[in-house]
N, C-alpha and C positions, 0 to 999 in steps of 0.2 A: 311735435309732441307737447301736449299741455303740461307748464312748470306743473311739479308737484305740489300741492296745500302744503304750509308751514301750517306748523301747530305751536301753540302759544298755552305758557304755564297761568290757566285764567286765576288762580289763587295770588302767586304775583303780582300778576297784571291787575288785578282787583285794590292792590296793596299800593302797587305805586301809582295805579287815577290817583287813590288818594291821597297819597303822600305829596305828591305834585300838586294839587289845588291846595296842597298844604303850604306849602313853599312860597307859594304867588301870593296868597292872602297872609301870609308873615309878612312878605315884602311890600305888599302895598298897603298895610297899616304904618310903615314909614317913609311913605313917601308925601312929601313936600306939596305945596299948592304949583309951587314953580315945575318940579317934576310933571306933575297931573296934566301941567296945562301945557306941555312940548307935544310935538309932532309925533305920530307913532310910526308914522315910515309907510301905513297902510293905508291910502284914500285920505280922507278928510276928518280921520280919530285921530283925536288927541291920545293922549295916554290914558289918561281917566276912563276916553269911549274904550280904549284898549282892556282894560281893565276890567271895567263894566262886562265887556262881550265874553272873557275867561268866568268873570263868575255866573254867567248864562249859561257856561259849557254845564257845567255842572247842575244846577237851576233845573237845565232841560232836559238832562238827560232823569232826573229825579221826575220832569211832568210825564216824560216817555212811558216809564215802570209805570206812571197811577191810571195812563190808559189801560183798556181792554188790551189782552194780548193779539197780537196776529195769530195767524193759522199757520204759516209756514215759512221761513226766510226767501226772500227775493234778492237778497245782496250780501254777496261775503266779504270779508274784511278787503281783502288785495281787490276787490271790485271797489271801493268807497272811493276810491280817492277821482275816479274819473268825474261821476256826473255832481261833484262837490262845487263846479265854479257856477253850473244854471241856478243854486239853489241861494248863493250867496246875498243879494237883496230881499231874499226873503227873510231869512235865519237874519237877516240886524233891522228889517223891520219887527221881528219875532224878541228879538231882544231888547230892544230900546221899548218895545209896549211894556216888556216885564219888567225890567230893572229900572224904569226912567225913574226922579225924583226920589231914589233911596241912596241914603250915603254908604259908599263902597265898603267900609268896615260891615255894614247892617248888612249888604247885600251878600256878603263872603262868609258871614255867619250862618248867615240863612240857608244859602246854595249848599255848603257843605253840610249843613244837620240835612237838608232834605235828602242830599244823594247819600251819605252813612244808614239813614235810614231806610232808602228804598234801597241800597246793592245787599244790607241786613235780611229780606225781606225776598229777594229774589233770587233763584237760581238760574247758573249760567244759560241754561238751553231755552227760557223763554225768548218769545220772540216779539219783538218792537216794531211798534205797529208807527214809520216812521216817511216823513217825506221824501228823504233820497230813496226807501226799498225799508220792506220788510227784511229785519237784520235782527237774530239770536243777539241777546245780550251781551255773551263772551263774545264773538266779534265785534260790536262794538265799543264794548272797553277797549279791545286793541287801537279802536279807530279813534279814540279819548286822548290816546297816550301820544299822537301826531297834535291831535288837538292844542292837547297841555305845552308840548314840547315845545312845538314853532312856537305858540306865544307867547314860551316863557321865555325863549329866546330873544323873542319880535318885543318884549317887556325890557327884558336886563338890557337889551342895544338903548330904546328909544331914552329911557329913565334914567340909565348912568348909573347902574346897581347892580350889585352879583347876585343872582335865583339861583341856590342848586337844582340842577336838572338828576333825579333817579335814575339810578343805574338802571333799573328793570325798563322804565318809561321808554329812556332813549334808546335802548335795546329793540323795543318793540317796535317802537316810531325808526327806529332806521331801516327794517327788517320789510316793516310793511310798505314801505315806500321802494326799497330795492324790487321787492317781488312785483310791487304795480310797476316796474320799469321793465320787469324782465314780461308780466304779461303784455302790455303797451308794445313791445319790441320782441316776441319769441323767435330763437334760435340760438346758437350756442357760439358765433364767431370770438365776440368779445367777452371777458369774462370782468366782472366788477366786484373789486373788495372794497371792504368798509370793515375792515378792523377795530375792533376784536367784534363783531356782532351778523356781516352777514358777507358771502360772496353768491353771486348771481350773474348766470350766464344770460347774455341775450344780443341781437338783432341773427338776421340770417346772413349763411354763408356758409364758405369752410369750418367745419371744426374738428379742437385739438383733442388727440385720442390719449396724448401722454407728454409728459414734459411741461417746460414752461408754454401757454397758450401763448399766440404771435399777437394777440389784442388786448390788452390791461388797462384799465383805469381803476387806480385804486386814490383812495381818499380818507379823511378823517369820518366820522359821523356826524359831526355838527356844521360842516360842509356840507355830506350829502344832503341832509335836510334842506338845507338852504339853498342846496342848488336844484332838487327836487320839490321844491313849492317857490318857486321863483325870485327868492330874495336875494340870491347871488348868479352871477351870469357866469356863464361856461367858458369862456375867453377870459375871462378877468380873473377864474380861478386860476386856472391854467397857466397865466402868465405870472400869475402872483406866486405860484408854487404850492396852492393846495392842491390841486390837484397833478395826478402823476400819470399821465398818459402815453402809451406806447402799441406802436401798429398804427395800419394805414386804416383800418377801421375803428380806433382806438378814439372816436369823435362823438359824444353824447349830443352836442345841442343842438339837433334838428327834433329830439324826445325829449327836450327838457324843457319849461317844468313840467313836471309830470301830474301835479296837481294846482289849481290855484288859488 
């Protein structure tokens, strides 16, 4: 049986894209040359390329809305996360053409008046005429709010700086990532919490009709994220004590990451 669609409050979600690009460009208007110029943990970005590529998020999704609409969605949100890694040297050759040679402040300006502008301008149900699939607006806002979230994370580690992450953002971003684990793996053996924001049943096998389930993995949310886009490994959580694993099928990392 196909997980059921999660439905997501697009008003919300609308509010915390951008309150979250709000946060990042607060935070890197004070950040340091020495900050800019450390490792970002991701390939060959500095902080600065790191930076650069969040105010693209936003950037692009503002060139997305000035395109022609699609005709009809080809990808829903719990679908994005799979064919997200073929598309990766495109998307930062697509970003370093637009953002090269502008200073990060001008860029964070820029990116957010455009996308306040076009989410102004646009209602949820058009559809985005986009390279991973034609995707309705409101599912891709939820797919913003993973966007936002891991690099605002993949920002406060690399830089040495607190970003508050939106409650609504990480809600959505943990949400949408549990449910591409449970399509990725359907069945109901093992059941996965991620308090207070999402439990999701999935790989095949026995399942439980009542009581405690015999398969548990539960964890914080800024764990799963990180362990569902690959920045944290599944043994190393495990042994460290984020995560809580119990049952003989109680084992994620032959599914993880789930996106990359």
């Amino acid at each position: 049986m196909a997980p059921k669609i999660r439905k997501y409050d697009a008003a919300r979600v609308r509010t915390a894209v951008t309150a979250q690009f709000g946060h990042v460009a607060e935070a890197v208007r004070g950040l340091t040359d020495e900050q800019l110029a450390r490792p970002s943990g991701l390939g060959d970005w500095t902080v600065a390329d790191l930076a650069a590529h969040i105010a693209w998020i936003a950037d692009s999704l503002a060139s997305g809305l000035a395109r022609p609409p699609a005709a009809v969605p080809e990808l829903t949100a719990v679908e994005w996360p799979f064919p997200t890694a073929s598309l990766a040297g495109k998307i930062a050759e697509a970003a370093k053409e637009t953002l090269e040679g502008a200073p990060l402040p001008e860029l964070y300006e820029r990116a957010g008046a455009r996308m306040a502008e076009a989410l102004a301008e646009n209602p949820g149900s058009r559809v985005l005429d986009l390279w991973i699939g034609d995707m309705t607006l409101a599912d891709f806002l939820v797919t913003r709010t993973v966007e936002l979230v891991v690099h605002t994370d993949d920002l406060a580690r690399a830089a040495g700086v607190d970003i508050p992450i939106e409650r609504q953002a990480l809600a959505a971003c943990t949400r949408l990532l549990a449910d591409a684990l449970a399509l990725k793996a359907p069945g109901a053996s093992v059941e996965v919490r991620i308090p207070p924001f999402a439990v999701v049943q999935c790989i095949e096998g026995p399942r439980h009709t009542r009581g405690t389930p015999p398969n548990v993995v539960e964890t914080d949310p800024l764990t799963w994220i990180r362990l569902a886009t690959g920045r944290t490994d599944w043994a190393a959580a495990v042994e460290g004590a984020q995560v809580r694993a119990s049952g003989e099928r109680a084992d994620l990392a032959a599914l993880l990451p789930v996106m990359r």
